[in-house]
C-alpha positions in Angstrom: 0.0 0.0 0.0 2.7 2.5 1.2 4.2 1.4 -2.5 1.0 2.1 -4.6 0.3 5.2 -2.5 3.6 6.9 -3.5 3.6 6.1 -7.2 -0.1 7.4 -6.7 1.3 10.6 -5.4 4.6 10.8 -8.2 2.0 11.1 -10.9 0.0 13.3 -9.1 2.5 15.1 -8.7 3.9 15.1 -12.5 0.6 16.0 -13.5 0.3 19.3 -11.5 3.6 20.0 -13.3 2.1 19.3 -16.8 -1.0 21.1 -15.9 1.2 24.1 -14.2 3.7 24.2 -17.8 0.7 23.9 -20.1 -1.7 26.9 -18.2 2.1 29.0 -18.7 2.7 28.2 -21.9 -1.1 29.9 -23.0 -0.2 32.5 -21.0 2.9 33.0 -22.6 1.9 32.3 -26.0 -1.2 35.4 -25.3 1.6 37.8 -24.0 3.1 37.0 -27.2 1.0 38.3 -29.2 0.0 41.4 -27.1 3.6 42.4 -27.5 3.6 41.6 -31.3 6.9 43.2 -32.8 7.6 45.4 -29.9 10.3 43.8 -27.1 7.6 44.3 -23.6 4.4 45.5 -22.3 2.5 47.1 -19.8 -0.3 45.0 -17.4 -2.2 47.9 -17.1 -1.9 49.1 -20.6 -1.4 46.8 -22.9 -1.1 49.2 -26.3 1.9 51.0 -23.9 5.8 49.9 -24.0 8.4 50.4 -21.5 10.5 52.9 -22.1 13.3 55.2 -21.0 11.7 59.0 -19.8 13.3 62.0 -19.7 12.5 62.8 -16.8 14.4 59.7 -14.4 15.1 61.7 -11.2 16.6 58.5 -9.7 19.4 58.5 -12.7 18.9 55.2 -13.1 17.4 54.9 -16.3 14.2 53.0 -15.5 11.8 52.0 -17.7 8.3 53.3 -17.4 5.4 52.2 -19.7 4.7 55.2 -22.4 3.9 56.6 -25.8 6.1 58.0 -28.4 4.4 60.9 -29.3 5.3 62.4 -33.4 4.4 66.1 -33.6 4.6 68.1 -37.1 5.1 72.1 -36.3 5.1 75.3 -38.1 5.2 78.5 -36.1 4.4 76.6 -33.3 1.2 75.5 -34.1 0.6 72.1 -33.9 -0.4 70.6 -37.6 -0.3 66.6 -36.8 0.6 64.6 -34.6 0.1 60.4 -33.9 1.5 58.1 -30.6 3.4 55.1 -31.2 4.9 52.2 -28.8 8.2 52.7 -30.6 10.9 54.0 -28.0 12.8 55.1 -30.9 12.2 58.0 -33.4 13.7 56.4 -36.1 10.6 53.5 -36.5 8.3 56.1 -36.1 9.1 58.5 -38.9 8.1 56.9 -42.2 4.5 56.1 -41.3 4.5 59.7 -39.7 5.0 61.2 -43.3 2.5 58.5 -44.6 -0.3 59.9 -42.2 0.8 63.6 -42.8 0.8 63.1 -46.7 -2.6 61.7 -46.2 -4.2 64.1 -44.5 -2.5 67.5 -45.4 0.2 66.6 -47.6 3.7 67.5 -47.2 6.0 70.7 -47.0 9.0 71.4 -49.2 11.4 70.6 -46.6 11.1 68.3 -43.6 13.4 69.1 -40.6 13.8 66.5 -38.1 16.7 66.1 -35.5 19.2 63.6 -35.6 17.2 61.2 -33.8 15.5 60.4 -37.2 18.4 60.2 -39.3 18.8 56.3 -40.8 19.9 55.5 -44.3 16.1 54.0 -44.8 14.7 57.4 -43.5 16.4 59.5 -46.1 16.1 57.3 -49.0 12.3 57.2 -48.1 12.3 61.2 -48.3 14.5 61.4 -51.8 13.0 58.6 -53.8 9.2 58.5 -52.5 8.4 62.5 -51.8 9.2 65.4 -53.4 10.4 67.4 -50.3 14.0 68.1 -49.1 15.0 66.1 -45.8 16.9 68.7 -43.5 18.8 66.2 -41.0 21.7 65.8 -39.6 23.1 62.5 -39.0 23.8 61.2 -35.5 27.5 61.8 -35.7 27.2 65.3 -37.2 28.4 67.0 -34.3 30.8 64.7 -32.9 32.8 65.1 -36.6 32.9 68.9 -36.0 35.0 68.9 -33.0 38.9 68.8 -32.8 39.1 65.7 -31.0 37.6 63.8 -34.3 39.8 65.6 -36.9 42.8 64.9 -35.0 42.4 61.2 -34.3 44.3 59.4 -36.5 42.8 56.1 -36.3 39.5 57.2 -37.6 39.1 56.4 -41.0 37.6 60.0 -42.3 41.3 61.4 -41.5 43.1 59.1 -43.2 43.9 59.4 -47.3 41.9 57.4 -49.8 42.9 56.4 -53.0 40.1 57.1 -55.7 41.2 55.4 -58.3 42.5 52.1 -57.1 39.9 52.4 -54.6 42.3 51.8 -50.9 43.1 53.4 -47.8 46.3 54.3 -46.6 46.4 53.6 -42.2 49.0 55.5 -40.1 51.2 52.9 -40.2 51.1 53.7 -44.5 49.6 50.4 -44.9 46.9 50.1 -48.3 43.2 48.8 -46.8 42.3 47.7 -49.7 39.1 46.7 -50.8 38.0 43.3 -50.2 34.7 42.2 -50.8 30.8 43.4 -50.5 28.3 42.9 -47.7 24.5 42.8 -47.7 22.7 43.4 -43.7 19.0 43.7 -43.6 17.5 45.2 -40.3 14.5 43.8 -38.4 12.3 45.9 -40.6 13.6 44.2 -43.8 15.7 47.2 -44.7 18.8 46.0 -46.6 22.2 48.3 -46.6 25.3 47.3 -48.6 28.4 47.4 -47.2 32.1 47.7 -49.2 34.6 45.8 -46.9 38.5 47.0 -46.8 41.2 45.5 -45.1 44.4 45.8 -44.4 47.1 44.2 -46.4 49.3 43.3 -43.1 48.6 44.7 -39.3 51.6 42.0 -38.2 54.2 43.8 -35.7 52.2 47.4 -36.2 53.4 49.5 -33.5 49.7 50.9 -33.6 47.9 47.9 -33.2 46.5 48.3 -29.7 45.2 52.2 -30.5 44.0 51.1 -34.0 42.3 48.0 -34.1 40.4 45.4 -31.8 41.0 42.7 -34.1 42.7 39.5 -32.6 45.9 38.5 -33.0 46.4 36.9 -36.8 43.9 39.2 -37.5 43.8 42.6 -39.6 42.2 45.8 -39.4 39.1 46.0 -41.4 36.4 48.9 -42.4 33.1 48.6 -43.6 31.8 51.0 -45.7 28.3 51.9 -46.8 28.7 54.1 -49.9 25.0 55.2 -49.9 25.0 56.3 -45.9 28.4 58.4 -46.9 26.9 59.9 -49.8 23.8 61.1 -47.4 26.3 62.2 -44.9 27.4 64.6 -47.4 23.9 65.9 -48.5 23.3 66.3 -45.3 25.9 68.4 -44.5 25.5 70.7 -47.3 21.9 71.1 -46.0 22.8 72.2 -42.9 25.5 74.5 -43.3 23.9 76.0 -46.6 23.2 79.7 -45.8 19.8 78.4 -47.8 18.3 75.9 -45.6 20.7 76.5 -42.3 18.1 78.9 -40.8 15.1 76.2 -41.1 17.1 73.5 -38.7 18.2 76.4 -36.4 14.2 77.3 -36.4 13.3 73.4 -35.4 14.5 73.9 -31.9 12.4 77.2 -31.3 9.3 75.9 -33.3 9.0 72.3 -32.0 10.7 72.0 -28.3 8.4 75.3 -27.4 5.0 73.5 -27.9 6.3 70.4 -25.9 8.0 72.7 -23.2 4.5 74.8 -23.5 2.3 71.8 -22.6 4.7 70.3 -19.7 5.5 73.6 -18.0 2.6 76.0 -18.5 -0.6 73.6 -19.5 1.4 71.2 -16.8 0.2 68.2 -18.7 3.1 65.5 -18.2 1.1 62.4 -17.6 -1.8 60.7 -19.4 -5.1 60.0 -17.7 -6.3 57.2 -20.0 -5.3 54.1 -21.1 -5.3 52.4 -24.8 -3.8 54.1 -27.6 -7.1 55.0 -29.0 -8.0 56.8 -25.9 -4.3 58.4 -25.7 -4.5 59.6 -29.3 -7.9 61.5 -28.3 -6.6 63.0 -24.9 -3.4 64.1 -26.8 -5.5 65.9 -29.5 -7.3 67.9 -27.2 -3.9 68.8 -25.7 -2.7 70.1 -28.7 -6.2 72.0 -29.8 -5.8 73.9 -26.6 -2.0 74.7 -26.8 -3.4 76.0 -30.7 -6.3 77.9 -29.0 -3.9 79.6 -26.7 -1.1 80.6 -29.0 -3.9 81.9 -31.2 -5.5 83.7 -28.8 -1.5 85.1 -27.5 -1.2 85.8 -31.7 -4.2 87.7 -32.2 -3.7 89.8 -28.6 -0.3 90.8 -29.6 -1.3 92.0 -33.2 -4.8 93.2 -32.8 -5.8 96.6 -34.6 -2.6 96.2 -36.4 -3.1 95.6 -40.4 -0.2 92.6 -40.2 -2.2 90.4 -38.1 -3.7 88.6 -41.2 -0.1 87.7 -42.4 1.0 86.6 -38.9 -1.9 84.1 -37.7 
């Protein structure tokens, strides 16, 4: 009996366990597809993803559940606008410019910060609209200071070959070219690559501040002609005495109506939950931030005969 009773009480047992693994799995498989192509979710909010805030006064850089909300500007008046559980701008900037075409088509130039800047992004702009992308890329900044144009190991200071198509290193070794490469992204986006090499890093002198190659190993680059040739558009855009005024404008026209809503409407949370529901509470934000700057606009220039060309 004491025999029967414990093999009684093993399957019992190994059945809880099944039942236990198979009630998870379900669970798992439904949190699954909640989260979709996004990498968590929120319990309480299901359309929301954790993400990083601005505003971490523990410096710790926790993760709270939130919206990524896209806002299209001009003069400070908000045009269009959409929420999306992307953390990252880049993701969300495409389908942006989808919705705005839609609905009110788009301007001549589109000015972003560098947040948006991605090969995809820009080749989106210049082969699929008919407006100007005015974006710096993410490293635009970093390239300007001395630090950059003095280091020596960084492949933009060191001299390039055109016509047979090589490098020459600090140590005056050729990185030559050695074969192509093909990446695609989790979106499907595919870059192409030109990788260079160099002919011998053996007994460099440099080899510790040039390369993290191991040993037997040689220094290699990888090159994506395409991004490079963006870089330099971009550049020109920027600095152009033409179009350098409408990214030193983004910062005035587009951090004001955020800073305006957060400081002054002190609206820094949402009350709802759902993305349908956040989309509407985050249209009536902007309709009143509109309603005030109007009202502000038509106060500062009433009785004067320019207030038709300023509102």
């Amino acid at each position: 009996r004491k025999l029967l009773r414990k093999e009684k009480s093993e399957v019992h047992k190994q059945k809880k366990r099944f039942d236990d693994f198979a009630q998870r799995k379900m669970s798992y498989e439904e949190q699954l597809v909640i989260m979709g192509v996004r990498n968590s979710f929120s319990k309480t909010d299901h359309d929301a993803t954790f993400m990083r805030m601005k505003e971490d006064h523990m410096l710790n850089g926790q993760l709270k559940p939130g919206y990524n909300i896209q806002l299209a500007t001009e003069n400070q008046f908000a045009l269009a606008y959409d929420c999306y559980p992307n953390p990252t701008d880049t993701r969300t900037f495409i389908p942006f410019l989808e919705k705005i075409e839609s609905k009110i088509g788009l301007p001549e130039n589109i000015v972003a910060d560098a947040g948006y800047a991605s090969e995809e992004n820009y080749c989106y702009v210049l082969d699929e609209t008919e407006s100007t992308p005015i974006i710096p890329h993410q490293g635009y900044l970093k390239e300007k200071k001395r630090a950059h144009k003095q280091n020596q190991f960084h492949r933009d200071n060191w001299t390039y070959n055109e016509l047979d198509d090589y490098y020459i290193c600090p140590n005056q070794k050729r990185v030559v070219f050695s074969h192509y490469s093909q990446r695609k992204d989790r979106n499907g986006f595919i870059r192409n690559f030109k990788i260079y090499e160099c002919e011998d890093c053996t007994g460099c002198p440099l080899r510790e501040k040039c390369t993290k190659a191991k040993e037997g190993k040689n220094r290699r680059l990888n090159i994506n002609p395409t991004w490079e040739y963006i870089k330099i558009k971009a550049n020109e855009k920027i600095e152009s005495k033409e179009t350098a005024s409408y990214y030193a404008q983004r910062k005035i026209d587009v951090e004001t109506v955020f800073g305006n809503i957060k400081q002054n409407m002190k609206f820094k949370r949402f009350h709802v939950r759902g993305a349908e529901k956040i989309f509407k509470e985050m249209g009536l934000v902007f309709l009143a931030h509109n309603f005030r700057k109007l009202v502000t606009r038509v106060r500062k220039y009433e009785g004067k005969t320019i207030i038709q060309n300023q509102i």
